[in-house]
C-alpha positions as MATLAB code, in Angstrom:
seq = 'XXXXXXXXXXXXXXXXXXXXXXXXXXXXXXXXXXXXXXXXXXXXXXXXXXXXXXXXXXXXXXXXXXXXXXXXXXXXXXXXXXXXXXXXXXXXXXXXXXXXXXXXXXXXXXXXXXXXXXXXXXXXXXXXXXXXXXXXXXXXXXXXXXXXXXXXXXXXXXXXXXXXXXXXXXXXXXXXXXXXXXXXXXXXXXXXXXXXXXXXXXXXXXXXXXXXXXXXXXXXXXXXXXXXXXXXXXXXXXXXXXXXXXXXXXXXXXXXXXXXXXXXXXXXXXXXXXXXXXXXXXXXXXXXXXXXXXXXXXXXXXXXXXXXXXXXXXXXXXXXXXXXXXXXXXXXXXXXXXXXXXXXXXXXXXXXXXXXXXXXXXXXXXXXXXXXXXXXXXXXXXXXX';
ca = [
      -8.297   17.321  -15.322;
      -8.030   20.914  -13.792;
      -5.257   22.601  -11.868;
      -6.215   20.892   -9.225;
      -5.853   17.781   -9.940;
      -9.573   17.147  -10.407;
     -11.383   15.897  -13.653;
     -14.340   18.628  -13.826;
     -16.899   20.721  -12.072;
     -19.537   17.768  -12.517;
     -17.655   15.566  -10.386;
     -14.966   17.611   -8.766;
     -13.500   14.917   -7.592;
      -9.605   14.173   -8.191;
      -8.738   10.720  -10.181;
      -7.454    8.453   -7.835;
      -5.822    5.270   -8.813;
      -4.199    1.677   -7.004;
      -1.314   -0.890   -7.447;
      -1.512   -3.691   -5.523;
       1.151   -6.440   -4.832;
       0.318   -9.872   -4.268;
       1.816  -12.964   -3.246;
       1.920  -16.140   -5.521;
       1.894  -19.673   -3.609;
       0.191  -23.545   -3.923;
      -2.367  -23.915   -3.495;
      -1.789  -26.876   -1.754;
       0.590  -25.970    1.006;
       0.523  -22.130    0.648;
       4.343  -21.704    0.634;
       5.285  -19.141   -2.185;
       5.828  -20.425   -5.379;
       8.425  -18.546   -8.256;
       6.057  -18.264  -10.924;
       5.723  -14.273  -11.647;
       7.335  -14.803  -14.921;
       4.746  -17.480  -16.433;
       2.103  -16.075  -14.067;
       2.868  -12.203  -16.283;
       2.988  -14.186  -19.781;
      -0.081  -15.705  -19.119;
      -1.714  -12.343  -18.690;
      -0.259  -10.787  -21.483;
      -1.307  -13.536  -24.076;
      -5.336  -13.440  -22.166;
      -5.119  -10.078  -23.088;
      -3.767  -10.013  -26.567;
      -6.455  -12.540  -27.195;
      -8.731  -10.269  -26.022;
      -7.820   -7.103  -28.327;
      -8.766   -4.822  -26.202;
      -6.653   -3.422  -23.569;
      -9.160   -3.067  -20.713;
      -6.352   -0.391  -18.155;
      -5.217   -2.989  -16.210;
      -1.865   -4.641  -15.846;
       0.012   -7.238  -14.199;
       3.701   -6.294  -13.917;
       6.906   -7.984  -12.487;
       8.486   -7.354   -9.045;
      11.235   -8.007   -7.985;
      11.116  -11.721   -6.735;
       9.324  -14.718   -8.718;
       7.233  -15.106   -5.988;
       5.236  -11.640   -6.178;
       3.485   -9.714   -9.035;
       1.802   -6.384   -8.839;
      -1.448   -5.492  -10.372;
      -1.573   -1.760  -11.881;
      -5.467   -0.600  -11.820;
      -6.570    2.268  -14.453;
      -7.630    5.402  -11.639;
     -10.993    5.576  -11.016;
     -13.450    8.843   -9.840;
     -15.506    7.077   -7.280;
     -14.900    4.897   -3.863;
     -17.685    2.490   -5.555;
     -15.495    2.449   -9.167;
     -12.429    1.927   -6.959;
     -14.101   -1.339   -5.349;
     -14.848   -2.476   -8.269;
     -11.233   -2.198  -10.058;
      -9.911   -3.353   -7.349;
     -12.107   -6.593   -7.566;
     -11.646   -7.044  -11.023;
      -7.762   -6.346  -11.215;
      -7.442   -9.512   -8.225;
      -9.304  -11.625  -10.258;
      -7.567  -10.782  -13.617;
      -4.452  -11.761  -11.154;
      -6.228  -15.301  -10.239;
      -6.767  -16.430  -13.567;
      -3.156  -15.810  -14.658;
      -1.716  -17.625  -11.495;
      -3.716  -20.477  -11.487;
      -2.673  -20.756  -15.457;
       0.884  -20.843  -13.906;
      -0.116  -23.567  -11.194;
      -0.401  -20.802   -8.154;
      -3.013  -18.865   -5.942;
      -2.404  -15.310   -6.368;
      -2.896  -13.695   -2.394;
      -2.872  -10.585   -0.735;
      -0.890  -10.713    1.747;
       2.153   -8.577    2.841;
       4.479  -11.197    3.728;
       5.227  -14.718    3.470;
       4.001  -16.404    6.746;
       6.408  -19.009    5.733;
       9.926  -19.355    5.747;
      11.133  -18.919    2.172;
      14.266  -18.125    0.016;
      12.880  -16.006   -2.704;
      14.243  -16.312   -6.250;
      15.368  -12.644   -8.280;
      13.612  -11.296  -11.075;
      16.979  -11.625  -13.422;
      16.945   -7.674  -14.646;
      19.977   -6.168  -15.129;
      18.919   -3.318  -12.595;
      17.637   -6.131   -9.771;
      20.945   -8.246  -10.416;
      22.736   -4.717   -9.865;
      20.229   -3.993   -6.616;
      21.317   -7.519   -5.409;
      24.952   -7.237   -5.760;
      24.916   -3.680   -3.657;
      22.237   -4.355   -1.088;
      22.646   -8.199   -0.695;
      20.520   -9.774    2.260;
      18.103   -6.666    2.459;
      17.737   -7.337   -1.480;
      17.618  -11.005   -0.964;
      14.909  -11.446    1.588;
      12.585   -8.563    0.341;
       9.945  -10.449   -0.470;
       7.201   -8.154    0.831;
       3.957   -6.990   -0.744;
       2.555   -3.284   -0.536;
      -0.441   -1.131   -1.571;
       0.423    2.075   -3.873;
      -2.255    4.851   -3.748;
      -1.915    7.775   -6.764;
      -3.738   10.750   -6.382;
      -4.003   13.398   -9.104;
      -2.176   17.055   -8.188;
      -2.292   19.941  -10.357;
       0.984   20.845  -10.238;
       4.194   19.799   -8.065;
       4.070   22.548   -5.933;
       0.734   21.165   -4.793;
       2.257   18.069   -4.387;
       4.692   18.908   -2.215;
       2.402   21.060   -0.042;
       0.123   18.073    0.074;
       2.967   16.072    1.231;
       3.857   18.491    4.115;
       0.504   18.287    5.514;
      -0.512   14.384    5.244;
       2.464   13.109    6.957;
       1.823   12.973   10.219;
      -1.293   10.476    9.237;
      -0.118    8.084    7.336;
       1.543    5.644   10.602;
      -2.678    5.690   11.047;
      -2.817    4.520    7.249;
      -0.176    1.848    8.123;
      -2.180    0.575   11.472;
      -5.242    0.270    9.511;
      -3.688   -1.697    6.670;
      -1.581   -4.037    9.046;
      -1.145   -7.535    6.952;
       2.146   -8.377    7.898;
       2.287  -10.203   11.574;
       4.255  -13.511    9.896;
       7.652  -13.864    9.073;
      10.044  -16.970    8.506;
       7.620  -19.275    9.661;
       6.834  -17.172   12.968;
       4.753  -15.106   14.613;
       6.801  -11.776   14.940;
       4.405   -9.957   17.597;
       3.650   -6.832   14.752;
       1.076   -6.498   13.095;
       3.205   -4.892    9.524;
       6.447   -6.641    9.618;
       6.834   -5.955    6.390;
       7.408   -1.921    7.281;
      10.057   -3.093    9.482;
      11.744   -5.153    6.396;
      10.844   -2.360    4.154;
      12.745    0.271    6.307;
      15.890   -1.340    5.798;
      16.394    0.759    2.346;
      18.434    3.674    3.169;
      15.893    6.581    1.361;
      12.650    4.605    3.147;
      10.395    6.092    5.981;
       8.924    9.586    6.576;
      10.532   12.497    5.255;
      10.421   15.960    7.029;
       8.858   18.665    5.539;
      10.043   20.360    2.285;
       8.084   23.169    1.525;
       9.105   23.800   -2.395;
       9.541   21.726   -5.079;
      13.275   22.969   -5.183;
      14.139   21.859   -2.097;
      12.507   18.544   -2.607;
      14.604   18.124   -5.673;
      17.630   19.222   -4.161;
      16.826   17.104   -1.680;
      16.293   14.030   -3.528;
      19.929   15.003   -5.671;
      21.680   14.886   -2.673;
      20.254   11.115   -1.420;
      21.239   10.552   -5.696;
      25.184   11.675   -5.181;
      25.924    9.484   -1.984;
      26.137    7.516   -4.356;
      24.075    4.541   -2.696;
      20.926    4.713   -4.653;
      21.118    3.392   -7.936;
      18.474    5.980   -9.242;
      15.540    7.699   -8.569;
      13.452    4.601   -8.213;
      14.813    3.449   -5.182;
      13.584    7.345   -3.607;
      11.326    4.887   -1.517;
       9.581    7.626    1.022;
       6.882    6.653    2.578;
       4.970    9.348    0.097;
       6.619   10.620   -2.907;
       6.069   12.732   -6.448;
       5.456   10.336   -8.224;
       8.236   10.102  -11.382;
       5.719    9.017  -14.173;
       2.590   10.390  -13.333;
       1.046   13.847  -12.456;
       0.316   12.336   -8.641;
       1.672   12.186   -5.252;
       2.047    8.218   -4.679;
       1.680    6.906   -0.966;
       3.701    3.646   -0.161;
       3.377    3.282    3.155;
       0.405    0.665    3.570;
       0.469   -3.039    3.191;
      -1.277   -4.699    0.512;
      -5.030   -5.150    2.130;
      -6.827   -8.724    2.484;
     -10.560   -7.477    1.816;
     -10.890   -5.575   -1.459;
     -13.479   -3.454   -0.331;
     -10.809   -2.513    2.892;
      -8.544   -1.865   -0.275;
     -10.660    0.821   -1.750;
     -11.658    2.689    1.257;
      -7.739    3.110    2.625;
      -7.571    4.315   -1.405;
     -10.376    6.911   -0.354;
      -9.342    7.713    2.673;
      -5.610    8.874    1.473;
      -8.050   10.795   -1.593;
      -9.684   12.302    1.436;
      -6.479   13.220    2.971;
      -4.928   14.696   -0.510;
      -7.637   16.906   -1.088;
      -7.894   18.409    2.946;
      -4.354   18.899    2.671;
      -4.519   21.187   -0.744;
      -7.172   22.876    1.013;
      -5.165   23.621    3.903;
      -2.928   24.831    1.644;
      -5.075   27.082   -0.135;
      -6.250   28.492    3.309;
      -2.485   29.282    3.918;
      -2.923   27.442    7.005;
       1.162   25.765    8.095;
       1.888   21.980    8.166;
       2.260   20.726   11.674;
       6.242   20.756   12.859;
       6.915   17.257   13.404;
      10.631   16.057   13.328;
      11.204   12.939   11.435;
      12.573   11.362   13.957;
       9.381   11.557   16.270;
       7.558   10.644   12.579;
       9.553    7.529   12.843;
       8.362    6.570   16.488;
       4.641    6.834   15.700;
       5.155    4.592   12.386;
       6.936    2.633   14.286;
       3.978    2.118   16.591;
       1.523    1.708   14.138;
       3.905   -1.287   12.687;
       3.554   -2.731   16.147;
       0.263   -2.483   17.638;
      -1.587   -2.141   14.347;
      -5.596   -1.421   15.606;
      -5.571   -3.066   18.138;
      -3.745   -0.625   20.556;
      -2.250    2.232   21.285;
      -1.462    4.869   18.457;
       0.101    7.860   18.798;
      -2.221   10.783   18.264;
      -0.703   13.353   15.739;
      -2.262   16.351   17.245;
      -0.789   15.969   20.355;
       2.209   13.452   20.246;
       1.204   11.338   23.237;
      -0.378    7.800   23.239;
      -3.858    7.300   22.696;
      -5.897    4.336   22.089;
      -6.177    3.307   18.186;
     -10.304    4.017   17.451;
      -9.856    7.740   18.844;
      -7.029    7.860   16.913;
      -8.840    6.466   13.992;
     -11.903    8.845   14.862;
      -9.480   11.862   14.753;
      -8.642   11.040   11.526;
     -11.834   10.805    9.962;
     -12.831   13.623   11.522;
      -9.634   15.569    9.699;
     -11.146   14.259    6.520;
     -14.923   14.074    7.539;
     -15.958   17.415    5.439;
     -14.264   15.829    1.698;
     -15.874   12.409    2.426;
     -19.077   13.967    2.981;
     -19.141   16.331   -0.278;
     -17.914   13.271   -2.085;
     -20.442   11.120   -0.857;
     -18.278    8.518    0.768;
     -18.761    9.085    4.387;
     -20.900    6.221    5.014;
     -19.077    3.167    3.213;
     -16.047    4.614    4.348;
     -17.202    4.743    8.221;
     -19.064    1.551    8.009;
     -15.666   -0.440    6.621;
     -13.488    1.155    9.469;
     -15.611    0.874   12.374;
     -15.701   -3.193   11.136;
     -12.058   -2.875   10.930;
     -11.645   -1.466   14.702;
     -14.181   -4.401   15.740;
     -12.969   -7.118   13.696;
      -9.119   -6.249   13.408;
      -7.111   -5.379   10.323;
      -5.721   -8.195    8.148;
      -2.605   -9.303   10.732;
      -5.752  -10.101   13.756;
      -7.600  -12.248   10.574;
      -4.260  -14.056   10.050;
      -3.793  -14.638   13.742;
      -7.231  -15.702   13.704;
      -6.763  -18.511   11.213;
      -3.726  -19.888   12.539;
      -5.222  -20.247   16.202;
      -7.784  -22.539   14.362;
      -5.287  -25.400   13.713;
      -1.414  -23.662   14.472;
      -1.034  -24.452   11.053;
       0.598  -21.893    8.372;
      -0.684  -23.730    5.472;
      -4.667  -22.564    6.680;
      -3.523  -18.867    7.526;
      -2.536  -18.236    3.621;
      -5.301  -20.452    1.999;
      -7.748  -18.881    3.966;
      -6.415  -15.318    2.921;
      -6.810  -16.684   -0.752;
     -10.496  -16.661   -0.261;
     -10.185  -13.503    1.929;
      -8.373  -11.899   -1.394;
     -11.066  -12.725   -4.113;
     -14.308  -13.236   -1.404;
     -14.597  -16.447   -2.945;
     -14.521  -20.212   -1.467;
     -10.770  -21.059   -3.071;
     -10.422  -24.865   -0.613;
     -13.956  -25.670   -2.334;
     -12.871  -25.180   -5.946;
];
């Protein structure tokens, strides 16, 4: 990998890589199930058995009702589809050896008391956060992308933060919670945002103030750590990437992968930006807020607000403005065409919250909404097996 984050001149491309967070319920009723534990074993012994560690990895949360799947990064959109496929089903096999469906969906569509992961850390969380601890049972889509340096990363972040609430319409999966239907389309961001360092972040413009920053949020004393830094994009702690967290996890794999490519896309226009020593735009937080906000609402199917000119505008010209930012790197990278294929289906066909409102008109039953996600989450016939 070079300075700039990419892994050579014969792909030029930077490494891009995905954790997804999925749901584990019966498959007879769909109501969560608190199985991570077994559901995590289970993977671990397949792939001791194995002998060869194959990248992937599914890792505890922090209820017994969720696990998240850690893909190896990947060069292409077509790689990323494929991980991405392969890391779901890795996650089937071990839930169904722990009695569950393993589903990709942002939130619980039914009412549900979720049981802690019993770490000394989450037992800590839970005694100083209580109910927003207690009921965070929500499920989210991590995107890494390789930067060369931090100082990249934090220009990067200056200049891709006034499109990510369009990131967050597009990956709307959320519209159930508690057993109703909460008229959003990403509830979940609206749970989410009750952690006190969640949300946008305003712009930071050195890796010093970032820090300081971040020390400062660390001395309140109300974090426990560094972990709980939950921006809606961050440096990431562990890896040489910038990690955005604002999406929720994505029914359709292959909707999965191009949101992946699209925030790629948006990683590398920024550094260019950069590099042309053109200015982020001057958006307060609070009016960041406000268009998230939005996009949590209305998802696609709506009104968005436009972040070149702060005013209202319907959700595909929003969408179209986007792709148009990031039109030039999709097209050198060869990923225009999936990726405009996948989101003009998405504007026509809705994100995941319009498939799960979908299902439920069918019968007003919850039980058909998450079963029929199951077979949304691995493309495959699950109420035929």
């Amino acid at each position: 990998m070079d300075e700039n984050g990419r892994t050579g001149p014969e792909h030029d491309v930077r490494l891009f890589g995905v954790e997804e967070e999925l749901l584990l319920v019966s498959a007879d009723t769909g109501e969560p199930l608190a199985v991570a534990e077994n559901t995590v074993l289970g993977h671990e012994r397949r792939q001791s058995e194995v002998g060869q560690p194959d990248g992937f990895a599914i890792t505890l949360e922090v209820q017994q009702e969720q696990i998240e799947i850690v893909c190896p990064p990947q060069e292409s959109l077509a790689g990323q589809v494929d991980t991405i496929r392969h890391g779901r089903s890795l996650a089937r096999s071990a839930a169904r050896d722990a009695g569950a469906l393993a589903v990709a969906l942002a939130t619980s569509p039914f009412p549900v008391r979720p049981h802690l992961v019993s770490t000394p850390r989450f037992r800590k969380m839970n005694e100083r956060f209580g109910l927003t601890l207690q009921e965070q049972l929500t499920c989210g889509f991590h995107v890494h992308v390789a930067v060369g340096s931090p100082d990249e990363g934090i220009a990067i972040l200056d200049r891709i933060r006034i499109w990510l609430p369009v990131i967050l319409a597009l990956a709307s999966n959320s519209p159930f919670w508690n057993g109703i239907d909460t008229g959003y389309n990403s509830y979940r961001y609206q749970v989410w945002c009750r952690w006190p360092a969640s949300g946008p972040t305003d712009i930071f413009r050195s890796r010093d103030e970032y820090d300081r920053q971040v020390q400062a949020l660390l001395e309140t004393g109300v974090l426990l750590d560094d972990g709980m830094v939950y921006f809606d994009a961050r440096l990431s702690t562990r890896f040489p990437t910038i990690e955005v967290r604002i999406a929720d996890v994505c029914l359709d794999p292959t909707h999965a992968a191009v949101l992946a490519a699209i925030i790629r896309a948006l990683v590398e226009t920024a550094s260019r930006e950069w590099r042309s020593g053109i200015e982020p735009p001057l958006v307060p937080v609070l009016q960041l807020r406000t268009w998230s906000w939005q996009a949590s609402r209305s998802g696609v199917g709506g009104m968005l607000v436009n972040p070149l000119t702060g005013r209202p505008s319907s959700a595909g010209d929003v969408v179209a403005e986007l792709l148009d930012h990031i039109g030039p790197v999709l097209v050198e990278w060869q990923e225009a065409a999936l990726v405009e294929s996948v989101i003009t289906s998405i504007l026509r066909n809705g994100s995941g919250a319009d498939r799960q409102r979908q299902s439920y008109m069918k019968t007003k039953e919850l039980t058909l909404v998450v079963l029929e996600a199951a077979e949304w989450t691995h493309n495959e016939q699950i109420r035929q097996q």
